[in-house]
C-alpha positions as a Markdown table, in Angstrom:
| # | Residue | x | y | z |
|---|---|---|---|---|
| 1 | Unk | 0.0 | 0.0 | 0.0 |
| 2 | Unk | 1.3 | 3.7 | -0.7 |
| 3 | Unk | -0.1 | 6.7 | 0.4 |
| 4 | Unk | 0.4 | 9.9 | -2.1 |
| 5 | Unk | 0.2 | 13.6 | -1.2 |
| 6 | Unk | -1.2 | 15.1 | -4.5 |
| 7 | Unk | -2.2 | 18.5 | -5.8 |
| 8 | Unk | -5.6 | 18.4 | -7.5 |
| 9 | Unk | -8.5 | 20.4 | -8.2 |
| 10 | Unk | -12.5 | 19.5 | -7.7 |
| 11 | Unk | -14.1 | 19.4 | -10.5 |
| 12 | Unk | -17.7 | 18.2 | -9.7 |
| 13 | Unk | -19.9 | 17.0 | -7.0 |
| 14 | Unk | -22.7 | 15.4 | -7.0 |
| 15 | Unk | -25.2 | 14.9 | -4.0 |
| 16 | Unk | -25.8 | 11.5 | -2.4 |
| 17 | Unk | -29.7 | 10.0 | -2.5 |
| 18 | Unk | -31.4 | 7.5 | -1.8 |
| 19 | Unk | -30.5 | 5.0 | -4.2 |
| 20 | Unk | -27.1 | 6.4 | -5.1 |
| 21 | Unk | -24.2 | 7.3 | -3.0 |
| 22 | Unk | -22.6 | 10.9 | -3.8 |
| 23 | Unk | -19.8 | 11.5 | -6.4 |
| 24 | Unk | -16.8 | 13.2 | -6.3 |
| 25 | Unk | -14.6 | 14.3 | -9.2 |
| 26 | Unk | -11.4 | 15.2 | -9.1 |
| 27 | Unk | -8.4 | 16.4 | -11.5 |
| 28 | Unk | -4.5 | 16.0 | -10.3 |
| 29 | Unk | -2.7 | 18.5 | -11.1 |
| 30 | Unk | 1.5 | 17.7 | -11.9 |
| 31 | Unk | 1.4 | 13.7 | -11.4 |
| 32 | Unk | 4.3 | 12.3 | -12.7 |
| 33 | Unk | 4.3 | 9.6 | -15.4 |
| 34 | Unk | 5.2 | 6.6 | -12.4 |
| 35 | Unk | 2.2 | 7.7 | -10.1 |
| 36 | Unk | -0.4 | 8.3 | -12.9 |
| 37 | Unk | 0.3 | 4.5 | -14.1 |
| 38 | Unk | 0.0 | 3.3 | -10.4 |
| 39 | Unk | -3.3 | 5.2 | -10.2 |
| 40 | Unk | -4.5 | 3.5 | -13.1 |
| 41 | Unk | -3.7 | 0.1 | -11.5 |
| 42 | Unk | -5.6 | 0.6 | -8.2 |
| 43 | Unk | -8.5 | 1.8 | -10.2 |
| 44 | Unk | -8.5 | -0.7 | -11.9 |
| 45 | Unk | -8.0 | -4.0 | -9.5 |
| 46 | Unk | -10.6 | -1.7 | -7.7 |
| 47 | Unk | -12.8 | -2.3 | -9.9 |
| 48 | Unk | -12.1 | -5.8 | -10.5 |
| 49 | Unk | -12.8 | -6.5 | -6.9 |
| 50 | Unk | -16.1 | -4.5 | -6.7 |
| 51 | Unk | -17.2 | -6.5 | -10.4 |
| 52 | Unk | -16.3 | -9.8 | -8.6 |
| 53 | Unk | -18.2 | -9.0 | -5.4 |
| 54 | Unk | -21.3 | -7.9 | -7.6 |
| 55 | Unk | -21.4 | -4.2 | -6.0 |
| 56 | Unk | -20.4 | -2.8 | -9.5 |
């Protein structure tokens, strides 16, 4: 596990209801080339995990 101090900027949010949790967008701001491509591997063995669990 790594924990990263990034710069970024919100970009939208979007209110939680009932049926949906809320959303949060955000856009990094100077991310080197290494981090960016480790990003993109969490995200997506995230969302691997959630897909196999059946909450995606």
């Amino acid at each position: 596990m790594h924990h990263l101090e990034l710069k970024g900027e919100i970009v939208r949010i979007t209110a939680s209801t009932s049926f949906k949790a809320g959303q949060l967008s955000i856009k990094f701001i100077d991310m080197d080339k290494q981090t960016k491509e480790m990003m993109i591997r969490y995200t997506l063995k995230r969302q691997l995990d959630l897909r196999r669990k059946g909450l995606l």
